[in-house]
Structures are given as C-alpha cells and as structure tokens.
C-alpha positions in Angstrom: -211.4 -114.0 -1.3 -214.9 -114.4 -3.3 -215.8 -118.2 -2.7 -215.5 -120.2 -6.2 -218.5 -120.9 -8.2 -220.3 -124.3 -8.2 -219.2 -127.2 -9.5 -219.6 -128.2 -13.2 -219.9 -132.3 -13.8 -218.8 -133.6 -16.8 -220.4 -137.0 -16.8 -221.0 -140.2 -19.4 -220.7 -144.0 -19.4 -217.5 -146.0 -19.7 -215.6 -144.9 -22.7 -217.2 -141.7 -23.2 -213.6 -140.3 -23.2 -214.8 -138.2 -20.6 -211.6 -137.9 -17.8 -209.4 -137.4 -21.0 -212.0 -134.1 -21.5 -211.6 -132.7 -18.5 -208.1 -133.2 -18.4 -208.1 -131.3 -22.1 -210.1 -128.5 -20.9 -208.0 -128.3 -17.6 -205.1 -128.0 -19.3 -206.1 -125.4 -21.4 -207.4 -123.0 -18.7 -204.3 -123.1 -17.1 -202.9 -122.2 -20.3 -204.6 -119.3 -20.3 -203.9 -118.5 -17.0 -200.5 -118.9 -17.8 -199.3 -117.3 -21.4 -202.3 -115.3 -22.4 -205.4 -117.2 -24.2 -207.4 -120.5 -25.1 -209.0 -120.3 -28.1 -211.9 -123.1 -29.1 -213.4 -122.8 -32.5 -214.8 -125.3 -34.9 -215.6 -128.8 -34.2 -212.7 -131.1 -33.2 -211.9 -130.1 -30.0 -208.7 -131.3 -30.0 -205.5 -130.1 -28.0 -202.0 -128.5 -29.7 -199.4 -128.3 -26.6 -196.3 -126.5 -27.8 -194.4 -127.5 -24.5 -192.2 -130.2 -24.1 -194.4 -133.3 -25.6 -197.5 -134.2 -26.8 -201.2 -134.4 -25.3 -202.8 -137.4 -26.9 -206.8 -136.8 -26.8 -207.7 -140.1 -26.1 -206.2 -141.0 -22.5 -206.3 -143.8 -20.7 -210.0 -144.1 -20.1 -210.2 -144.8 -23.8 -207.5 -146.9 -24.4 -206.6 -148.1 -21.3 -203.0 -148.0 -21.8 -202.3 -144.2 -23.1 -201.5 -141.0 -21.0 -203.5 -138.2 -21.8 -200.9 -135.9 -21.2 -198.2 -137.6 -22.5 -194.7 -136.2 -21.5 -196.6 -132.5 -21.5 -196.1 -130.1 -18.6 -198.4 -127.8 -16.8 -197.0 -124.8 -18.8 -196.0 -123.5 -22.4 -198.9 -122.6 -25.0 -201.9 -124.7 -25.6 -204.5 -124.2 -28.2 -207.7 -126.0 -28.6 -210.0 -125.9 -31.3 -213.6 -125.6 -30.3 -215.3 -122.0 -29.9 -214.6 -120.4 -26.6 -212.0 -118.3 -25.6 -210.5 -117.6 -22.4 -207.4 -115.2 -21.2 -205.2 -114.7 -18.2 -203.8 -111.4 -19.8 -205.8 -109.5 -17.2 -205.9 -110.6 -13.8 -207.9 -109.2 -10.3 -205.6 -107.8 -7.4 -205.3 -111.1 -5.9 -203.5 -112.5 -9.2 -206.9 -114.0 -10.6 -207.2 -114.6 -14.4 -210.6 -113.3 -16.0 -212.6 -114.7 -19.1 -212.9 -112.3 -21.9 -216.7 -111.0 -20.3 -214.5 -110.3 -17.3 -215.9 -112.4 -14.5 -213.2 -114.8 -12.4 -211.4 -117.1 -14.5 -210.9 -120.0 -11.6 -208.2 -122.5 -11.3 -209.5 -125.3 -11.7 -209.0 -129.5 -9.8 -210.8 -132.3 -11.1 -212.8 -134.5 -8.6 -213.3 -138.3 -9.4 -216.6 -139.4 -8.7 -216.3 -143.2 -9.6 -217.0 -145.8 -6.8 -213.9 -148.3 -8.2 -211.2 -145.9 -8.5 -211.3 -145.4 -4.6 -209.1 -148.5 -4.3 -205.4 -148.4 -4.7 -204.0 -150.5 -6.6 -207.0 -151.1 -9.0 -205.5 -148.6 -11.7 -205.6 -149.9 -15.3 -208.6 -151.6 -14.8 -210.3 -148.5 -13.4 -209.0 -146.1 -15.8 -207.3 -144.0 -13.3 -205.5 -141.4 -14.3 -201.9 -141.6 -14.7 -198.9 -140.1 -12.2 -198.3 -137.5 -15.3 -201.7 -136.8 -15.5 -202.2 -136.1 -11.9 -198.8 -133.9 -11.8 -200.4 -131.9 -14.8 -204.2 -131.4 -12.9 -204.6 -132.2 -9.2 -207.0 -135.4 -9.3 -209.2 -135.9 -6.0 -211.6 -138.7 -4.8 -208.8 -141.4 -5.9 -206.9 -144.0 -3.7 -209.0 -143.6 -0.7 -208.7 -146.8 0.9 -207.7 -150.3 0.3 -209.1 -152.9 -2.0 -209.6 -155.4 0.7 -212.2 -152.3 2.4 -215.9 -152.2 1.9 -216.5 -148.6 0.5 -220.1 -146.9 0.3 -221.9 -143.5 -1.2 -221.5 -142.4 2.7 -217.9 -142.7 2.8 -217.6 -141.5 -0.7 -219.8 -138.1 0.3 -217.2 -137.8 3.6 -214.1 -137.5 1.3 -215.9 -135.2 -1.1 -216.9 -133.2 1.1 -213.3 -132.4 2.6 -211.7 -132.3 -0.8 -214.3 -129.8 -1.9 -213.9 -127.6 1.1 -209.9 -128.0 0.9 -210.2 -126.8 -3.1 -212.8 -123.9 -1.7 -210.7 -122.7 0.7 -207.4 -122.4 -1.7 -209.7 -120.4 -4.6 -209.9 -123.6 -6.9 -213.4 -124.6 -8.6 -213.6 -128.2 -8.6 -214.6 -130.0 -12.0 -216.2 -133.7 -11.4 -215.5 -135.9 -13.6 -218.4 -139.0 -13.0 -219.5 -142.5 -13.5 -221.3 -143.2 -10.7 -224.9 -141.8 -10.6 -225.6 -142.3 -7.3 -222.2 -141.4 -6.0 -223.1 -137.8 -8.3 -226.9 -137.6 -6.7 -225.4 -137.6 -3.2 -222.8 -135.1 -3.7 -224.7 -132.7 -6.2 -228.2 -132.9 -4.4 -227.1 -133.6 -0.6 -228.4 -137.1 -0.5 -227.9 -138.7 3.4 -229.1 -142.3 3.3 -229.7 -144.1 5.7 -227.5 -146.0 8.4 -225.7 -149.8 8.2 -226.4 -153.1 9.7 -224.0 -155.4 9.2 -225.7 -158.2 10.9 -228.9 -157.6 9.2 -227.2 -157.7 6.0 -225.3 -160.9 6.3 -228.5 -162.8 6.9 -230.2 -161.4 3.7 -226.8 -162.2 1.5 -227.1 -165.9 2.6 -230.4 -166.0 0.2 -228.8 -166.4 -3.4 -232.1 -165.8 -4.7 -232.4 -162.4 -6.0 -235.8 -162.2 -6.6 -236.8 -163.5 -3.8 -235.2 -160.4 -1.7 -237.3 -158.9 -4.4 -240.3 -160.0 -3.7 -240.4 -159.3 0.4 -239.4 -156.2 0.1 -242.3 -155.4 -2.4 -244.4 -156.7 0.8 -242.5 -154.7 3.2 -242.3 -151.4 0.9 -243.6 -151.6 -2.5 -242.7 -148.0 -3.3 -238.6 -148.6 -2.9 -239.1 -152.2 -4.5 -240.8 -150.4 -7.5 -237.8 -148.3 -8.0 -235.6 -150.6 -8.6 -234.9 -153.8 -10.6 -235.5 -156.8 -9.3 -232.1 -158.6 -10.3 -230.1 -155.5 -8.7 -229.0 -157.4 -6.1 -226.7 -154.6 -4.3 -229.9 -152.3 -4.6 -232.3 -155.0 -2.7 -230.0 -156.3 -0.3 -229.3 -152.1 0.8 -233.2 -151.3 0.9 -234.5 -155.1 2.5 -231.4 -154.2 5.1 -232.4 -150.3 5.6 -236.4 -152.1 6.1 -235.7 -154.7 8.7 -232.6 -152.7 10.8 -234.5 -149.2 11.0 -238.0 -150.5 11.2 -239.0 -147.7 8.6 -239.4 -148.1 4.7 -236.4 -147.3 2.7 -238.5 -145.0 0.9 -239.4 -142.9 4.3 -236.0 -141.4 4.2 -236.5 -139.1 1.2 -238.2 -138.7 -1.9 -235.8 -141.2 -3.5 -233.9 -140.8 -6.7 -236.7 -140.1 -9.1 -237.0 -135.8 -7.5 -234.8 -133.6 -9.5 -234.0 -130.4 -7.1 -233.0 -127.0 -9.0 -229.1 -127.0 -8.4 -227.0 -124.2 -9.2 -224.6 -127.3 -10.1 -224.1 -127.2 -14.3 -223.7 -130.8 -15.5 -222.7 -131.8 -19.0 -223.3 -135.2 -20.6 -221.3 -136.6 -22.9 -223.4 -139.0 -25.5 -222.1 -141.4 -28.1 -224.2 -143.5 -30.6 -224.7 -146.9 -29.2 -223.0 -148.8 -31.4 -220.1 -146.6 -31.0 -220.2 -146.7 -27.6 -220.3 -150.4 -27.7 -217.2 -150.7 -29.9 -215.3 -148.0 -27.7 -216.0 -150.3 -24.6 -214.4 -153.3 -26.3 -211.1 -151.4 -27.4 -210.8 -150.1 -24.2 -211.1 -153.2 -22.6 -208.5 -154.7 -24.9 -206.1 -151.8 -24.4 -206.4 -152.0 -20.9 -205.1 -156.1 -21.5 -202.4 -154.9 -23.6 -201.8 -152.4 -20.7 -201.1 -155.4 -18.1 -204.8 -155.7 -16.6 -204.0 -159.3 -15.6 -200.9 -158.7 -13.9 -202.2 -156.3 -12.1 -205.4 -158.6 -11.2 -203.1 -161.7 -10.2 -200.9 -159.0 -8.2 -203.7 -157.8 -5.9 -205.0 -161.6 -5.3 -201.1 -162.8 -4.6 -200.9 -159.5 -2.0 -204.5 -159.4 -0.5 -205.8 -162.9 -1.4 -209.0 -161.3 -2.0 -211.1 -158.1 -2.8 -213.7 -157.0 -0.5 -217.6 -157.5 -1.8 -217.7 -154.0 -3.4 -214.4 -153.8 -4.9 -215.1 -157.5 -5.9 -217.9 -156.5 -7.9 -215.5 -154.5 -10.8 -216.1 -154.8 -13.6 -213.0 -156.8 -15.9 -211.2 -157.4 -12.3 -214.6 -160.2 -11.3 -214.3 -161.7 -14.7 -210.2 -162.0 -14.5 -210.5 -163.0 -11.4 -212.7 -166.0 -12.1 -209.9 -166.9 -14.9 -207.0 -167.0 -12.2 -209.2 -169.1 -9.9 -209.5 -171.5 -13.1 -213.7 -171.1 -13.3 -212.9 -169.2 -17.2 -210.5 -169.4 -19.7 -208.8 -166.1 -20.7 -211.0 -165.6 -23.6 -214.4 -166.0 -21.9 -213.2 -163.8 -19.4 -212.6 -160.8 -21.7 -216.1 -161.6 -23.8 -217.9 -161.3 -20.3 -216.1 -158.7 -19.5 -216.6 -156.8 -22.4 -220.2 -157.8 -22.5 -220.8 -157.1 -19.0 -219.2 -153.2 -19.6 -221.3 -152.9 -22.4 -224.4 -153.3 -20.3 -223.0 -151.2 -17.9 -222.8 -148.5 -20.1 -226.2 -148.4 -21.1 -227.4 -148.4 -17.4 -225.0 -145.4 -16.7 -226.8 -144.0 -19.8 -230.4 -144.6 -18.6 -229.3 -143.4 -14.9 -227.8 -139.9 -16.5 -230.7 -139.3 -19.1 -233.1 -139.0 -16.2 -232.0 -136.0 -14.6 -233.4 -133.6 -16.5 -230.6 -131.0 -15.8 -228.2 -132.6 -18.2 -227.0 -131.0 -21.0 -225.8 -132.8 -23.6 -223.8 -133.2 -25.9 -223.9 -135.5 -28.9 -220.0 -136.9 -29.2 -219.2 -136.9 -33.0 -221.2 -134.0 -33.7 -221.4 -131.2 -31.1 -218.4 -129.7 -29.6 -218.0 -130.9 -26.2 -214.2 -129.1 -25.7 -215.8 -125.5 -25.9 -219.3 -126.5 -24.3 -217.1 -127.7 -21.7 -214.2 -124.9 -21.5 -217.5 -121.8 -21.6 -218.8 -123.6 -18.8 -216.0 -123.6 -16.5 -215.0 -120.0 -18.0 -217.9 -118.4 -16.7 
C-alpha cells in the first residue's frame, strides 16, 4: 500500500468554527467515497446531508451545546457548496477512491491537537466533540488521561505519534484540527524539548512573583527570556527550570520557536475579523452555560476534589471554579471567563500568523469548505 500523504492542519483561535470544518469536509469525502461525488462551488460552504438527519454547521465548538452532526450517519448523499469536487466513482485495485485529477482520494481521521481536551471529563468546556460526532469521523488525541494528571507537549508528541502511525498503517491521512501552537510546532516540525525537574520546579513556583522569574532568567539566558513574555508564567517557570536542572540555556536546545523549517505539512488558517471573533467567543461561552458547563465543573471537583496545575489552568473551568469555592459570583465568573478567552484568542492568533506557511483564509469572505476539501483531495 502507497503510505498516505502528509498531514493537512486546519488551525484558528477559539471559535473559529474550525472542528465543525473539519468535521464538514470529513463528512463529505466520505461521501464521495461512498455514493459518487462532492461538489463545492460558490461561497457558503455549507453542508446538505440527505441521510437520516441534519448536519448543523456550527458544532459544538461554536455554540457549545450543538452537535455538528446532528442525528446524521456516516453514509447517504452529501453536497457541499464551495468549489471543489471530489468522486469515489473510480477507485484503485485496493478499493481506493480518486479525486477527479486521478491521484488517491484518502480516507480521512481527524487528530485533536488541543492541550485541554486531553482530559476526560472536561467536555463542554473544551469543545470536544460529541459521541455522534466521533461515530461519524474517528477523533484522536482526545481523553488521554485524567484531569487530576499533569500533561505536557512531550506526552502530547508520544500519543501523536502512535495515533499517526496507527492511521498510516490502516491507509488513513490524518487531518489536525489545532489550538495549541506549540502542541502543532512539536508535531509538525519535530520539536524534542528538553527534560523535567520536578524538584527544581517546585522551588521556582513558590515565587508568586512573575517577573521576578523573569528577570533571572534574563541573567541566566537572555536569548529564551527575550522570546517570551514576562507575565507568561508557564513559559518562565519551563525555561528558568530547563536553566537551573540541565545546566545549559533553554535556548541551547534548538533554534527555538521563531525558525520556520520547509514542511511538506499544508496548514490552513482560518481568520475572523476581531470583533467578530470577540463576539463568537462570548456566545460560545454562553452556550456552553446553557450546555451545563457548571455541572460539569462542580462534578469533577465533587469526584477529584481538584484539577491538576495544567488542567487547572482552563480556561471557563479556573473561573467556575473560583465561583464554587465562593471567591466569584456567577456573573464575574462568566465576564472573566469570557474576557480571559478573548485574550486567548488573540494570542492563538499572533502564535499562528507567525509561521509563515499558513494559508489563510479570511472567514466571511473566502471559502474555507473548498480550500479545505482541494487540500485533503489532492
């Protein structure tokens, strides 16, 4: 069997609508695979599935409370609008569909790349994708370990790694669907960082003074400390800890995250207009409420009695928390959550524009259903 071609990312900030995409463009392909041809033309991108329900465009990850796929099955006839088309009317000897220029049309799995929905349990919050929508598409990188664990980009490359060479080895090309930059640099461009020390560590987190941390490890390696804010407290706790356990400079273990190596990987960003962005963030956040965010927060406290420092640090689940623990009302909880998210987005934004071998697409405007179906169509 011909190995399956690289990846394609389809990445964005919070809200970008972006696992409901995939999902879309999944579910056509194995339309085509199935009854004959996907057609994308125009602008809307949006789905038709003549099956047994509906698929909703939006998803979870937008609302936080809607299925993507709806009560929709894996089969039947699906037809997007966008401007690509695809068919599974001829097929190779080993049963393969091809795209209308002939090359392999490959089945396709989606690959999380999202540092919070590793933890069962944290679901609504997250904007994992639904039992319906996993049945539908094969999901990977989800429910890894426990929300009481500690979880980091090294574990996160581990379990990519095996679920990529498990979809390779069955003929499937996996589609990652990302929010986490650096989670995306380490899989995409073979990052290895550097080794833990716990000890080390917990000394440094008894300073509550950020910049502080930031200020000695500008003494002890300017370079890394230049790269980096000086309030990002996770960032200058990892490269002070890196500093004093190795005895080397964080920076000494690679060019760092500011090299750009020619990938073979094709990565597609979707972009909103701020202010758009900034009002999809708070109606996600209040459909995810609607959804039973609380309950589900007060249900992991009552069963774990606590989240671990990296799980602890999600966003929506910190701020609820604080409410349950009586340090917020329910109100200021959801404004900082919502304003928190917001910021967030504009990071993710700022982290993604910097690789120059994004393309992207302007939501609103472009069509990011056919960009997205011709890229994992060729």
């Amino acid at each position: 069997m011909t190995a399956p071609p690289a990846p394609v990312v389809l990445l964005g900030a919070t809200a970008s609508g972006k696992s409901a995409l995939a999902l879309e463009a999944v579910l056509a392909l194995q339309a085509a695979e199935a009854t004959g041809s996907t057609r994308t033309t125009g602008r809307e991108a949006t789905v038709r599935a003549d099956v047994t329900g509906s698929t909703q465009s939006i998803g979870r990850e937008a609302t936080g409370c809607t299925d993507a796929v709806g009560s929709t099955q894996a089969s039947g006839s699906t037809e997007a609008t966008g401007g690509t088309h695809v068919t599974g009317s001829t097929r190779a000897a080993a049963g393969t569909p091809r795209a209308e220029n002939g090359e392999t049309l490959w089945s396709v799995e989606i690959v999380v790349v999202d540092s919070m929905q590793v933890y069962r349990g944290m679901d609504i919050g997250t904007a994992k994708p639904t039992e319906r929508e996993r049945a539908a598409v094969p999901h990977h990188g989800i429910d890894l370990v426990e929300p009481t664990d500690d979880f980091t980009v090294s574990d996160y490359r581990r379990a990519y790694d095996a679920a990529v060479e498990d979809l390779r080895a069955r003929g499937r090309r996996p589609l990652l669907v990302a929010g986490t930059g650096l989670y995306l640099r380490s899989v995409v461009d073979g990052l290895n960082p550097p080794g833990r020390w716990p000890e080390v560590r917990a000394e440094l987190e008894s300073e509550p003074r950020t910049e502080l941390l930031h200020a000695r490890l500008a003494q002890l390696d300017p370079v890394a400390a230049g790269r980096m804010e000086a309030t990002n407290r996770r960032r200058v706790v990892r490269a002070l800890e890196v500093c004093l356990g190795s005895g080397r400079t964080f920076s000494s273990f690679g060019p760092g995250l500011t090299v750009y190596p020619r990938s073979d990987t094709v990565q597609i960003g979707l972009r909103w207009p701020r202010e758009v962005l900034a009002r999809r963030v708070e109606d996600r956040f209040l459909g995810m409420m609607n959804a039973g965010l609380l309950d589900e927060v007060r249900d992991l406290l009552a069963v774990h009695g606590h989240l671990s420092r990296t799980a602890g640090q999600a966003l929506g689940y910190k701020e609820l928390a604080a409410h349950l623990q009586g340090e917020l009302t329910l109100d200021e909880a959801v404004e900082l959550a919502v304003r928190r998210t917001r910021r967030y987005a504009i990071r993710q934004l700022r982290w993604f524009q910097r690789d120059p071998r994004v393309r992207w697409v302007e939501m609103g405007s472009d069509d990011a259903m056919a960009v997205l179906v011709a890229a994992l169509s060729r």
